[in-house]
LUMFISE-360322 format. One record per residue (C-alpha): x, y, z; residue number from 1. Coordinates in nm, 4 decimals. Example, Ala and Ser with C-alpha at 12.3 -4.5 7.8 and 13.67 -1.06 7.14 Angstrom:
+----------+----------+----------+-----+
|       px |       py |       pz |   i |
+----------+----------+----------+-----+
|   1.2300 |  -0.4500 |   0.7800 |   1 |
|   1.3670 |  -0.1060 |   0.7140 |   2 |
+----------+----------+----------+-----+
This chain:
+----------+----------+----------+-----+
|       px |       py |       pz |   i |
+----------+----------+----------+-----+
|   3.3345 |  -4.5467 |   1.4942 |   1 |
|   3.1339 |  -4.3307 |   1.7227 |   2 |
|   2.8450 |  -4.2655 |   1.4982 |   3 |
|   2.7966 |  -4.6159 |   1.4390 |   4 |
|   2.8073 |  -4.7033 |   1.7715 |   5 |
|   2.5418 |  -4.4242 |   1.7897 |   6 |
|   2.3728 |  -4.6516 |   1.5381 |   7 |
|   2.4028 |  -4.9234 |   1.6677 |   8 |
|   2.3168 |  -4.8721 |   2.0589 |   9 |
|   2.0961 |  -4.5569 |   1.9952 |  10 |
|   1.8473 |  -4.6718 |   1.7277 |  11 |
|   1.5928 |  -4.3384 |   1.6998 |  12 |
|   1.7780 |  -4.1943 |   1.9661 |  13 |
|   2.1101 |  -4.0276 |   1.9380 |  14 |
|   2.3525 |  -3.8074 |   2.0883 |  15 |
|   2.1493 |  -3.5428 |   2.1763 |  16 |
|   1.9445 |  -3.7803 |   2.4085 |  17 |
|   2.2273 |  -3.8088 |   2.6743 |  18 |
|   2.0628 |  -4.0204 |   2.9454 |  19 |
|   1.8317 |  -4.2562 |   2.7497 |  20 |
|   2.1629 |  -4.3628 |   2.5392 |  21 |
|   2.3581 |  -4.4152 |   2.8370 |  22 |
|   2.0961 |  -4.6866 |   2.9405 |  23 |
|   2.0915 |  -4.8191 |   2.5606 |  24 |
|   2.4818 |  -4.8513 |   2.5546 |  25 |
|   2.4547 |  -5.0515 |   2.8812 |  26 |
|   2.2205 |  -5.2700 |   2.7054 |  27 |
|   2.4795 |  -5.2724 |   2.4210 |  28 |
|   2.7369 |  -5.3499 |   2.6457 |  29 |
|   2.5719 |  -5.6068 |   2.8465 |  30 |
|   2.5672 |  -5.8220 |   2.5180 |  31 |
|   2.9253 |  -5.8973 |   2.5315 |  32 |
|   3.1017 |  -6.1465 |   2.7259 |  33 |
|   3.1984 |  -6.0471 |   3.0912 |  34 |
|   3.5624 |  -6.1938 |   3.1587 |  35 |
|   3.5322 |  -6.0565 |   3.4875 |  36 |
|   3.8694 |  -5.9899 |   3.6177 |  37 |
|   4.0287 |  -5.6684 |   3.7565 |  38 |
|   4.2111 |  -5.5866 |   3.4190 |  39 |
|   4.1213 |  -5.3178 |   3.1845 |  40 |
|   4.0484 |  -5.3646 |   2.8382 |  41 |
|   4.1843 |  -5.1420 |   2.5388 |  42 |
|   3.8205 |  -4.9707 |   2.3863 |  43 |
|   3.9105 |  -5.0673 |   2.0484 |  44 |
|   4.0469 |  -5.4079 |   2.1531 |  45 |
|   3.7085 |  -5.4868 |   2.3353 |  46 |
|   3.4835 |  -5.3335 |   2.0560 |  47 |
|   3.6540 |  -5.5673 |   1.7778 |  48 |
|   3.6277 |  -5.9526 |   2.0439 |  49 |
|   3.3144 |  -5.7994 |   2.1941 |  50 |
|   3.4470 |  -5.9205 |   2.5214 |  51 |
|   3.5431 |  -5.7615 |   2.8681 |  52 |
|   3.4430 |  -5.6574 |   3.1848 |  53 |
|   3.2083 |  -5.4044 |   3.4053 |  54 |
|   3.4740 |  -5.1684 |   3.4528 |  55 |
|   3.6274 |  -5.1623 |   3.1100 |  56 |
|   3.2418 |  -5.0778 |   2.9648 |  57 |
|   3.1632 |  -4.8265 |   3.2229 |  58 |
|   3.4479 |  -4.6494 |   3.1017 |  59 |
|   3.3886 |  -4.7523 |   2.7161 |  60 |
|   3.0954 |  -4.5668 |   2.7970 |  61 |
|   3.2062 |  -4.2747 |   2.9679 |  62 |
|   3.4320 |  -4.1967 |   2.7629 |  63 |
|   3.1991 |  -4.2087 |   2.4489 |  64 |
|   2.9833 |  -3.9676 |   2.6315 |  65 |
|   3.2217 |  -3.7257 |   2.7081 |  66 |
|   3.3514 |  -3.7305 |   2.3464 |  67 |
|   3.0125 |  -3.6170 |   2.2750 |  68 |
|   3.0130 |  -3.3157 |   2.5646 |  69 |
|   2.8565 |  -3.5038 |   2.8514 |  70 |
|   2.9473 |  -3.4921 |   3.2084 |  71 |
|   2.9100 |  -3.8912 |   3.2784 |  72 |
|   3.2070 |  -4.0277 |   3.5192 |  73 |
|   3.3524 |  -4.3352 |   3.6198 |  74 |
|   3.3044 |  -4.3809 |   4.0104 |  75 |
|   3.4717 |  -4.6650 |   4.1894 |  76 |
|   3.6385 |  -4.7488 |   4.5675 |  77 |
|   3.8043 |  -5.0882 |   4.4569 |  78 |
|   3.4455 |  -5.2724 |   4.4937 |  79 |
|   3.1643 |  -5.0997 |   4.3747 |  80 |
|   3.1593 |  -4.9424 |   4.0033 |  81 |
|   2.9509 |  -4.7172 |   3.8623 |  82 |
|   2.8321 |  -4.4525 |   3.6135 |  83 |
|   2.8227 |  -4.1257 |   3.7757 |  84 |
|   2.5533 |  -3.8780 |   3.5855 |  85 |
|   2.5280 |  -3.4861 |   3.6054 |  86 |
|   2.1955 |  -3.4170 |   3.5463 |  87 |
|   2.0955 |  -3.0502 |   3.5097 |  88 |
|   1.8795 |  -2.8690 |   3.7524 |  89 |
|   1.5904 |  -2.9164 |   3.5708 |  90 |
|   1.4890 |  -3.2768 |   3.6615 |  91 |
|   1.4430 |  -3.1669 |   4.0428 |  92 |
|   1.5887 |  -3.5065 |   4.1798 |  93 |
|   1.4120 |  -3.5542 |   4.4833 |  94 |
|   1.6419 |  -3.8841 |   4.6388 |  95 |
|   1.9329 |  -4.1037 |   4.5386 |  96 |
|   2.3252 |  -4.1605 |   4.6364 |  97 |
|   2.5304 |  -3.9442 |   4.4306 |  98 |
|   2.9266 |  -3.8258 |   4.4890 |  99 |
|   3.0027 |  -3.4537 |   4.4594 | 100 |
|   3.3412 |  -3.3869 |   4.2165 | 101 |
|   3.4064 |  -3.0614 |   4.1784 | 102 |
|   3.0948 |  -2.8728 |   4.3046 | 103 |
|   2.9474 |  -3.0620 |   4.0773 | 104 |
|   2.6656 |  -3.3846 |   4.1734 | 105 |
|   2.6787 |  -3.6728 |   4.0278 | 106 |
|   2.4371 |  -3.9830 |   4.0735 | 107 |
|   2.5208 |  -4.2977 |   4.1038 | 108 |
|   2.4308 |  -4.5441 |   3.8333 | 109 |
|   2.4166 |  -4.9047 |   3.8201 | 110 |
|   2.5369 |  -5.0919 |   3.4658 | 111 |
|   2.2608 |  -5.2822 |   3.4597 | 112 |
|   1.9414 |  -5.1802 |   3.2922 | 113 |
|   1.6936 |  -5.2036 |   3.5499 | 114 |
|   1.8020 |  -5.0433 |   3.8914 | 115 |
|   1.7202 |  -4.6559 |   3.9389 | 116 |
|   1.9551 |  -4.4090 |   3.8971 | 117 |
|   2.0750 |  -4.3542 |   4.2905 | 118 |
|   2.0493 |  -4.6611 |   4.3967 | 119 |
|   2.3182 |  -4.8724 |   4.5470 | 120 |
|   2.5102 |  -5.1918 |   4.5187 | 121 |
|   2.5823 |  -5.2146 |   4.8857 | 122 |
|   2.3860 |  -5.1658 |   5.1556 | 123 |
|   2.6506 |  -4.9815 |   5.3744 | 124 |
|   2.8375 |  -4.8431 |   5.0845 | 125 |
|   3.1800 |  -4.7401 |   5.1293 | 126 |
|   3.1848 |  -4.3361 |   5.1683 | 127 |
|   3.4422 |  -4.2392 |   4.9153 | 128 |
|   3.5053 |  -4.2944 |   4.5650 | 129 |
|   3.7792 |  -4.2432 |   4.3343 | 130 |
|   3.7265 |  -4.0696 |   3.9522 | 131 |
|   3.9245 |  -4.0975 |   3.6258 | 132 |
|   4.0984 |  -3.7826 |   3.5218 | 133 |
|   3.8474 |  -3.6054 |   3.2682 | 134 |
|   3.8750 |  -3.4137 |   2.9495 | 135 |
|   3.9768 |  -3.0221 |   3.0453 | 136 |
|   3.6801 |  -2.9319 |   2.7638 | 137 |
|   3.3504 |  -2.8516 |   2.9082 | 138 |
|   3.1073 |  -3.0874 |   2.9895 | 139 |
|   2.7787 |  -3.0326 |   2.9544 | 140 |
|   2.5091 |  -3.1829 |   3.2489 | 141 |
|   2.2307 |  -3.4124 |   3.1068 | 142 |
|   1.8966 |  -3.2217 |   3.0012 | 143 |
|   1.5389 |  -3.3808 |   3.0286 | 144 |
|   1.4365 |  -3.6301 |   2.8289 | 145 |
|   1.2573 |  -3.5580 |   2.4957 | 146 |
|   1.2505 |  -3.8909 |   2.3546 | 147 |
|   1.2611 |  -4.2657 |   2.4654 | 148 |
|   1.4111 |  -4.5992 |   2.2102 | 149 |
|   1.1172 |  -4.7484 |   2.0027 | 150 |
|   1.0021 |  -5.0551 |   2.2333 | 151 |
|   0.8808 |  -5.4091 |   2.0353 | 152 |
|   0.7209 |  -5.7075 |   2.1866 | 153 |
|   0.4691 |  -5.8463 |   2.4546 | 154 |
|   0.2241 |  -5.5218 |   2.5874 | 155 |
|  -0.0260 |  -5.5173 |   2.9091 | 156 |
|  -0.3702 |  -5.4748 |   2.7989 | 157 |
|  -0.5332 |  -5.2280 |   3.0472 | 158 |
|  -0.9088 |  -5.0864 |   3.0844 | 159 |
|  -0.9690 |  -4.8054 |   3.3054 | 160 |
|  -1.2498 |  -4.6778 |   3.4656 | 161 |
|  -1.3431 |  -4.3255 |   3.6974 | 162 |
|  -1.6295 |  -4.1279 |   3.7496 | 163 |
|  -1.6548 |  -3.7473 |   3.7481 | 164 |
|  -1.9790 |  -3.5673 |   3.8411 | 165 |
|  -2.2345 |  -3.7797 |   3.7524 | 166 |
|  -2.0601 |  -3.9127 |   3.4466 | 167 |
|  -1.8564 |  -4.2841 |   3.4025 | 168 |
|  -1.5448 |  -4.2670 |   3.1809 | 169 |
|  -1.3628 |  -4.5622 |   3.0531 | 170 |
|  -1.0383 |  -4.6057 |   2.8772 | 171 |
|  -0.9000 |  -4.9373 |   2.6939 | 172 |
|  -0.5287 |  -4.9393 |   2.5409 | 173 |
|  -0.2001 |  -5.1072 |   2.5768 | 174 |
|   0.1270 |  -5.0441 |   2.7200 | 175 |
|   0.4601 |  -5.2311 |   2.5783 | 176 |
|   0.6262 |  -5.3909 |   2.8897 | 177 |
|   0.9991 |  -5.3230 |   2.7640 | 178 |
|   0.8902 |  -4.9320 |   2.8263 | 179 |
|   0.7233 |  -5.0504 |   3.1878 | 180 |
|   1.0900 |  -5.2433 |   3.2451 | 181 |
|   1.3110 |  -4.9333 |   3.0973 | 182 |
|   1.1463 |  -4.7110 |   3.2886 | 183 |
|   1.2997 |  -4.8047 |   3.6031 | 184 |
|   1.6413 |  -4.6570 |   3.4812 | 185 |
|   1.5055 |  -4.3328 |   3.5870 | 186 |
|   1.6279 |  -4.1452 |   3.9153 | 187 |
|   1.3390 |  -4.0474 |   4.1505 | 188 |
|   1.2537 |  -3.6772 |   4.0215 | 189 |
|   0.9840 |  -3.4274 |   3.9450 | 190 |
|   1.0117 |  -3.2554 |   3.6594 | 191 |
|   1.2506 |  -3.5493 |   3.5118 | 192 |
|   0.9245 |  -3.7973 |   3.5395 | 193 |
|   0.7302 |  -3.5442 |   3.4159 | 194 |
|   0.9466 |  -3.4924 |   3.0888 | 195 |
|   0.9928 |  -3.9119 |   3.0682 | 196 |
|   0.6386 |  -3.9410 |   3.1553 | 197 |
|   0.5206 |  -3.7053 |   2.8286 | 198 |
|   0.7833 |  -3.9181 |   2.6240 | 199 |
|   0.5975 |  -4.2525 |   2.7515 | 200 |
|   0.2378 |  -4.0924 |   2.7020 | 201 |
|   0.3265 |  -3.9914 |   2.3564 | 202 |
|   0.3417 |  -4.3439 |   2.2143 | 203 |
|   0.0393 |  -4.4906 |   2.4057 | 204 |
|  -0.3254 |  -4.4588 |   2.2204 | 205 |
|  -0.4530 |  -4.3602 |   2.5819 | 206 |
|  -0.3570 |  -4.0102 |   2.4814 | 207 |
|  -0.6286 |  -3.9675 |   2.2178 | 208 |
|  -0.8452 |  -4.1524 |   2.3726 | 209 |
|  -0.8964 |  -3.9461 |   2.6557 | 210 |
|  -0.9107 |  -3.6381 |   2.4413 | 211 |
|  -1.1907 |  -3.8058 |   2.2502 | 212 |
|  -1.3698 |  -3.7924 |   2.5861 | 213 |
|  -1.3160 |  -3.4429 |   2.6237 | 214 |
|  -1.4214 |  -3.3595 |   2.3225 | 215 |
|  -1.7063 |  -3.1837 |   2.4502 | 216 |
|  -1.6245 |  -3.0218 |   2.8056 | 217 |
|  -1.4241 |  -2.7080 |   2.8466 | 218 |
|  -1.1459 |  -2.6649 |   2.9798 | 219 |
|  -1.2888 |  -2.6871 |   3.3629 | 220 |
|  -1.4094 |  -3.0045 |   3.3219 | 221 |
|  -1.1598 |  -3.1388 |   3.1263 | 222 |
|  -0.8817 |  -3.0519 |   3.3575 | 223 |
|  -1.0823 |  -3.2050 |   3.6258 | 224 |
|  -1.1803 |  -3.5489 |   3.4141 | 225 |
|  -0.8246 |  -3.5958 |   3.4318 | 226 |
|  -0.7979 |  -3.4600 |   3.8304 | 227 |
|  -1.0611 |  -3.7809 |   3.8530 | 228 |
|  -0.8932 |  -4.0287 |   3.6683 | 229 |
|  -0.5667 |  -3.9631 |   3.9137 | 230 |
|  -0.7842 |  -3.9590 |   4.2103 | 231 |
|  -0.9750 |  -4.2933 |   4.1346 | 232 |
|  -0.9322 |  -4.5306 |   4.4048 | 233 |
|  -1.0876 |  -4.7597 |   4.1219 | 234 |
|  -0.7551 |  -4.7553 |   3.8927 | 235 |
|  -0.4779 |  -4.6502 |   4.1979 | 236 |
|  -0.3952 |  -4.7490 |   4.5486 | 237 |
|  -0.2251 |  -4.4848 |   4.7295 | 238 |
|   0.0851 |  -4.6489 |   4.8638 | 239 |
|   0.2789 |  -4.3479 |   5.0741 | 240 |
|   0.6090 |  -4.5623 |   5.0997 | 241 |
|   0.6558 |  -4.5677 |   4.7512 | 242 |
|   0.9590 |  -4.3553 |   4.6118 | 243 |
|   0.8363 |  -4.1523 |   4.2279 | 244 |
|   0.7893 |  -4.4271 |   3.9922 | 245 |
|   0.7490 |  -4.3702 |   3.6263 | 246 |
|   0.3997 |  -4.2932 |   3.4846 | 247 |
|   0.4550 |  -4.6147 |   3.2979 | 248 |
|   0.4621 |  -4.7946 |   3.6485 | 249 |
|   0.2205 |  -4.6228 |   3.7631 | 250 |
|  -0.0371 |  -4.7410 |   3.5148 | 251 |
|   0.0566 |  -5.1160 |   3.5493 | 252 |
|   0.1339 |  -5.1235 |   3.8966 | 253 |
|  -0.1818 |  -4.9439 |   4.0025 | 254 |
|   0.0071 |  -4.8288 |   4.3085 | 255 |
|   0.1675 |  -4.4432 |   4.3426 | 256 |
|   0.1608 |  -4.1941 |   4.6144 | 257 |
|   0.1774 |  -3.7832 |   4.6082 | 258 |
|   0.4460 |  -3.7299 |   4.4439 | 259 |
|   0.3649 |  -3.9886 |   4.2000 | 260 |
|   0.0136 |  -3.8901 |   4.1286 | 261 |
|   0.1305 |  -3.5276 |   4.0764 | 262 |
|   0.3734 |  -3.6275 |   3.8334 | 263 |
|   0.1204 |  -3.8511 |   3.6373 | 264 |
|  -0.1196 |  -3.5807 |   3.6720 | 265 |
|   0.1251 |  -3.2865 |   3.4849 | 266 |
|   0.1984 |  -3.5425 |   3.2069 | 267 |
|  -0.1525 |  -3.5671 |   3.1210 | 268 |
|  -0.1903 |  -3.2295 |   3.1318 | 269 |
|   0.0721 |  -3.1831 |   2.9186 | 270 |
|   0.0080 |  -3.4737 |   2.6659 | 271 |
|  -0.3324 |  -3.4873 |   2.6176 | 272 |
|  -0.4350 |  -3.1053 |   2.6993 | 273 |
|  -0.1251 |  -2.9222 |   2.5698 | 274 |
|  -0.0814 |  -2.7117 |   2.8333 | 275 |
|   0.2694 |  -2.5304 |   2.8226 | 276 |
|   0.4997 |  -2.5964 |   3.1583 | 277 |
|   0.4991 |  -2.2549 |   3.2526 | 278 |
|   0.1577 |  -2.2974 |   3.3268 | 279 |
|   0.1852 |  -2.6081 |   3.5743 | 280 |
|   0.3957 |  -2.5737 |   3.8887 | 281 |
|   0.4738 |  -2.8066 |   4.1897 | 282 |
|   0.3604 |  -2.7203 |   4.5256 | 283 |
|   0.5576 |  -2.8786 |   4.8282 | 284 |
|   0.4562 |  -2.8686 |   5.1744 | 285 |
|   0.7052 |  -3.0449 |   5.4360 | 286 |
|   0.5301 |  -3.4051 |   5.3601 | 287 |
|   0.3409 |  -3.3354 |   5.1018 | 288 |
|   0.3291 |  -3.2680 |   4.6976 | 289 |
|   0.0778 |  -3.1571 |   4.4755 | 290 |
|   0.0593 |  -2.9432 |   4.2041 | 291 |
|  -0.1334 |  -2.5648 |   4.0801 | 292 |
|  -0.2251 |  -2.4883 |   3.7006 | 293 |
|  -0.2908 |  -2.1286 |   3.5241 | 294 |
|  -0.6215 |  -2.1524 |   3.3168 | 295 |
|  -0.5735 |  -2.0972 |   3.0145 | 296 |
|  -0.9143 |  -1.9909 |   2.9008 | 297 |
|  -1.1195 |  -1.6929 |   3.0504 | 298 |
|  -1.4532 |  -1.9306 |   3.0714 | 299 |
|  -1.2223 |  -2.1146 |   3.3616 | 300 |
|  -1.0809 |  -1.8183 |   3.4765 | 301 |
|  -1.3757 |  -1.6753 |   3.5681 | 302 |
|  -1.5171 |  -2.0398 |   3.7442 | 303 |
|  -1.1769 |  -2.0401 |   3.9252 | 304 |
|  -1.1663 |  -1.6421 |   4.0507 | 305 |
|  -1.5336 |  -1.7495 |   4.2153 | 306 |
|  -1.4521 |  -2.0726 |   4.4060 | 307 |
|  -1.0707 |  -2.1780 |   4.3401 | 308 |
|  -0.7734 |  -2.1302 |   4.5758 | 309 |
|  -0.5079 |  -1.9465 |   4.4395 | 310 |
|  -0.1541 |  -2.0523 |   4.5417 | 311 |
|   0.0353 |  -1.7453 |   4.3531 | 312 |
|   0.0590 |  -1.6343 |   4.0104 | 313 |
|  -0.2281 |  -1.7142 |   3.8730 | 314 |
|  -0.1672 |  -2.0953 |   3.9558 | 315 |
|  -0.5090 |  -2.2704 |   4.1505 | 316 |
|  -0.4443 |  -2.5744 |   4.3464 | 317 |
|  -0.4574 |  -2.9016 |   4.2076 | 318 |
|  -0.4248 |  -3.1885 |   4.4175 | 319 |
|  -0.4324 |  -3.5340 |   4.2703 | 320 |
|  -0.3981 |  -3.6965 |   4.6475 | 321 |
|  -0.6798 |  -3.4590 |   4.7991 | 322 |
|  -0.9754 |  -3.6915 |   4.7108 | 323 |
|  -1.3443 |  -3.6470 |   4.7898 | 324 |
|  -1.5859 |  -3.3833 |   4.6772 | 325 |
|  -1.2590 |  -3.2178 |   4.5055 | 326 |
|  -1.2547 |  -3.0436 |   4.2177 | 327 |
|  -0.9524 |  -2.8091 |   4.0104 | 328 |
|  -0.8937 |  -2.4758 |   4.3301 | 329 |
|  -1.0008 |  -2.7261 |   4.5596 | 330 |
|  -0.8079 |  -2.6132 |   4.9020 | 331 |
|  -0.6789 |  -2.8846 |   5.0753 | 332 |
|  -0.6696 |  -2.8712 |   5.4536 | 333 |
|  -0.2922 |  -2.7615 |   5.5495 | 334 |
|  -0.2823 |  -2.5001 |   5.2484 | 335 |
|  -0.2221 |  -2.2723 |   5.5633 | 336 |
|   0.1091 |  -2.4081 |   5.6171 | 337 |
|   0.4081 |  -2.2673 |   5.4765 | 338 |
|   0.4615 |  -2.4010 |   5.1265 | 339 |
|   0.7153 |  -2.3831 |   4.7967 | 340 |
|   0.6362 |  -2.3286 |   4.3900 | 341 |
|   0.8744 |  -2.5644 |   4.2272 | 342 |
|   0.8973 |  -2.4045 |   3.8529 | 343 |
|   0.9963 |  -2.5800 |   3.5692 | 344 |
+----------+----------+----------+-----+
């Protein structure tokens, strides 16, 4: 029953993609009929009249992931209800409500498929919240990303267009809007965006597009062709309210802000250049994020050791928000200020 559930709400993605299945079994879910009611339904019961209510399939799904080793709870104070994720370190979570069990974090999710993991129900949500006894067996926190469902239907046609140097670069492609819409599941994170953002990148024919630009720069310019293309106040408005949106959102909305633009920038980097992660870090000042990249030829080396600003490492600044007469080691003006690497 549980692999063809798998099946049936995973489609290409399975077990071993923890978070994007939770959001695909709350679309699964959300397709039967809501009884509403304070009742809870039997699993097997509800799976065979495809009928019951928010609480019974936040624990139909909890309980599914935890019979697959991961640490997804049931959260509830007698009026809100959610799933409660463990995500692992890795994603560097930067905001978001979550409930600590245990020493352990969990964030709050919706079941919907649409509101971002953290955000609340209430405004003045109620402080405490009760959990379901869990399995004794290890559970295991969610990892990054690696893959996202296969997305059908309408797309946004986009064309985008940045200078660098004395050159004018232009891009045309198309972005499905179910991945713009599913997208929004995500919590507001670094290195979580970053993984999603590679996994949305990956099935978009912007990727080798821009490295058909590049065909013919090294690895100086191309690093900074795609510095440009983050910077362009032709394709973004920065917007420094914004929380870390997807790189999905990003591209459609036109509209991100430091954090935002860093993230975009490292999944480029990653998608379309290849560089490794060890290579790209995150540099955080007190109101501020950018990010610092290791060359990984000795032709930039070389251009970097004369002019660059090194951060640490081997890592040269790279500031996506810092825009101007900016190039890769460009420093920006409060690099004098105390600041953190944020590794992957």
């Amino acid at each position: 029953m549980l692999m063809d559930l798998e099946t049936k709400a995973g489609g290409v993605v399975t077990r071993q993609d923890p978070f994007v299945l939770v959001v695909q079994l709350i679309e699964y879910f959300s397709g039967f009929d809501d009884v509403g009611g304070d009742e809870y339904f039997q699993f097997l019961d509800m799976m065979a009249s495809r009928r019951g209510n928010v609480q019974s399939y936040i624990v139909a799904i909890c309980v599914v992931m935890q019979k697959w080793g991961w640490d997804v709870q049931y959260l509830h104070n007698g009026i809100e209800r959610y799933i409660g994720l463990n995500f692992n370190e890795k994603w560097a979570i930067r905001q978001g409500h979550w409930v600590e069990i245990g020493g352990r974090k969990y964030y709050l999710k919706v079941f919907d498929d649409k509101t971002p993991v953290g955000e609340l129900l209430l405004r003045d949500p109620v402080s405490r919240y009760e959990c379901l006894e869990v399995s004794r067996d290890p559970l295991k926190p969610l990892p990054l990303i690696t893959r996202l469902p296969q997305f059908v239907g309408a797309a946004y046609d986009m064309q985008l267009n940045w200078s660098y140097g004395s050159s004018r670069f232009g891009v045309a492609f198309s972005i499905s809007e179910e991945q713009v819409a599913w997208t929004r599941n995500l919590p507001a994170s670094l290195h979580g965006m970053v993984a999603s953002g590679v996994a949305e990148l990956t099935g978009l024919d912007l990727v080798s597009r821009l490295r058909s630009l590049m065909d013919y720069y090294d690895e100086y310019d191309q690093v900074n062709i795609l510095l440009k293309f983050c910077q362009s106040e032709d394709i973004f408005i920065y917007d420094s309210t914004l929380p870390i949106i997807s790189v999905s959102r990003q591209l459609v909305d036109a509209r991100n802000d430091c954090d935002g633009r860093s993230v975009l920038l490292h999944s480029l980097l990653t998608a379309v250049l290849d560089y490794p992660d060890t290579n790209i870090v995150f540099v955080e000042w007190p109101y501020h994020v950018a990010l610092a990249l290791k060359p990984m030829t000795l032709e930039a080396e070389e251009v970097l050791r004369q002019k660059g600003t090194l951060v640490g490492g081997g890592y040269y600044i790279l500031d996506p928000s810092y825009i101007g007469d900016t190039v890769w080691g460009s420093a920006v003006e409060f690099l004098d200020v105390e600041y953190e690497l944020i590794f992957p």
